[in-house]
TITOR-226123 format. One line per field, with one value per residue (C-alpha): residue number from 1; residue in three letters; x, y, z. Coordinates in steps of 0.05 Angstrom, whole numbers, plus 32768, in hexadecimal, padded with zeros to 4 digits. Example, Ala and Ser with C-alpha at 12.3 -4.5 7.8 and 13.67 -1.06 7.14 Angstrom:
# TITOR-226123
n = c(1 / 2)
res = c(ALA / SER)
X = c(80F6 / 8111)
Y = c(7FA6 / 7FEB)
Z = c(809C / 808F)
//
This chain:
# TITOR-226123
n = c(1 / 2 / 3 / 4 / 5 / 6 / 7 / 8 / 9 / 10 / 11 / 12 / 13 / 14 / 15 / 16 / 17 / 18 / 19 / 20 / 21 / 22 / 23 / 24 / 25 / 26 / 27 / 28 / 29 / 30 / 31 / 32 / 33 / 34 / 35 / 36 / 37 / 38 / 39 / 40 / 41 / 42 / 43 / 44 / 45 / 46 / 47 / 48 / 49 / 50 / 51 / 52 / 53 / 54 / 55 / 56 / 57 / 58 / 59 / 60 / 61 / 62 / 63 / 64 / 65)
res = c(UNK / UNK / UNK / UNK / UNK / UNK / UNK / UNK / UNK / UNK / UNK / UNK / UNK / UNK / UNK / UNK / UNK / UNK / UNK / UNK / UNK / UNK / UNK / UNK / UNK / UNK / UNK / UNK / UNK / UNK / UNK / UNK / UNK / UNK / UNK / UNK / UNK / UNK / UNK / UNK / UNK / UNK / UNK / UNK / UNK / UNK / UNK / UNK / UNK / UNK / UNK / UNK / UNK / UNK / UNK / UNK / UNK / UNK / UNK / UNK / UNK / UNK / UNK / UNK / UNK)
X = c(7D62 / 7D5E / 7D29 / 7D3F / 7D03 / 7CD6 / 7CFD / 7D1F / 7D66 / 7D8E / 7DC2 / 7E0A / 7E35 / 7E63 / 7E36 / 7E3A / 7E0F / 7E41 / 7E2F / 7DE6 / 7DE5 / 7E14 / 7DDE / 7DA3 / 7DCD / 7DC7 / 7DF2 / 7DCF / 7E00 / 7DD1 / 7DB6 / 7D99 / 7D9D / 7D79 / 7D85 / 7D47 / 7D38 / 7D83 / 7DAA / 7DEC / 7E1B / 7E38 / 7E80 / 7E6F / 7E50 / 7E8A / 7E93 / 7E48 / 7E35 / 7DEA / 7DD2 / 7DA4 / 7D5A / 7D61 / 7D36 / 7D61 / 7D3D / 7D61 / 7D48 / 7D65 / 7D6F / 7D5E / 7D6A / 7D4C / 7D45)
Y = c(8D7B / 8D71 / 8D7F / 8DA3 / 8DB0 / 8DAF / 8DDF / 8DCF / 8DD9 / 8DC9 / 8D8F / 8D92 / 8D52 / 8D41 / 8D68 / 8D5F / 8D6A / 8DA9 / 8DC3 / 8DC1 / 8DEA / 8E1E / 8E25 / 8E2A / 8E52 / 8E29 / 8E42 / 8E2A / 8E01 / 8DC1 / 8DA2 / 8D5A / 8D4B / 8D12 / 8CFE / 8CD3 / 8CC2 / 8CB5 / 8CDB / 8CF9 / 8D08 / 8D4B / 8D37 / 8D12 / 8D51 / 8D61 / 8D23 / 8D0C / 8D09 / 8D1E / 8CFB / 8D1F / 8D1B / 8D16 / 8D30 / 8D50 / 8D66 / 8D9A / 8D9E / 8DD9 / 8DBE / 8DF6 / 8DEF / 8E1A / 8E13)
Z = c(7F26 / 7F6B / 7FA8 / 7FE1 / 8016 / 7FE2 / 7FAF / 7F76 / 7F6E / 7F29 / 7F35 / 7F1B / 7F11 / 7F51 / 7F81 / 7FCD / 7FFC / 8016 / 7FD5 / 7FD9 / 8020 / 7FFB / 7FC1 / 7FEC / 8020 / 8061 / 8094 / 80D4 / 80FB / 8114 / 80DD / 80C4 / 8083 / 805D / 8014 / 7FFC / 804D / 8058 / 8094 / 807A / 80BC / 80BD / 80AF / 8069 / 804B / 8028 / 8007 / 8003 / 7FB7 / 7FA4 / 7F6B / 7F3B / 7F4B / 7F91 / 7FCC / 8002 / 803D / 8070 / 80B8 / 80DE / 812A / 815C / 81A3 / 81E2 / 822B)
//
């Protein structure tokens, strides 16, 4: 089981962190994503693993002027 902003969200063997933001739906474009407190850059989300019991945290990055 994992924790993504605060929810649960059942973990399957070889998942990446591309598959989490398909399961919860995240689309935005500018995120940060942290797996227990650790950055993952945008181009290793494919190939990111997240173990089980991990606390992902997605921060949607919104920009004005």
């Amino acid at each position: 089981m994992l924790t993504v902003n605060g929810d649960p969200l059942a973990w399957t063997p070889g998942m990446t962190v591309r598959d989490v933001l398909k399961a919860k739906n995240y689309k935005f474009p500018l995120l940060i994503i942290t797996l227990d407190d650790v950055q993952v850059a945008p181009k290793d989300y494919d190939t990111t693993p997240v173990p089980d019991r991990t606390v992902v945290n997605v921060l949607h990055l919104i920009s004005g002027g």
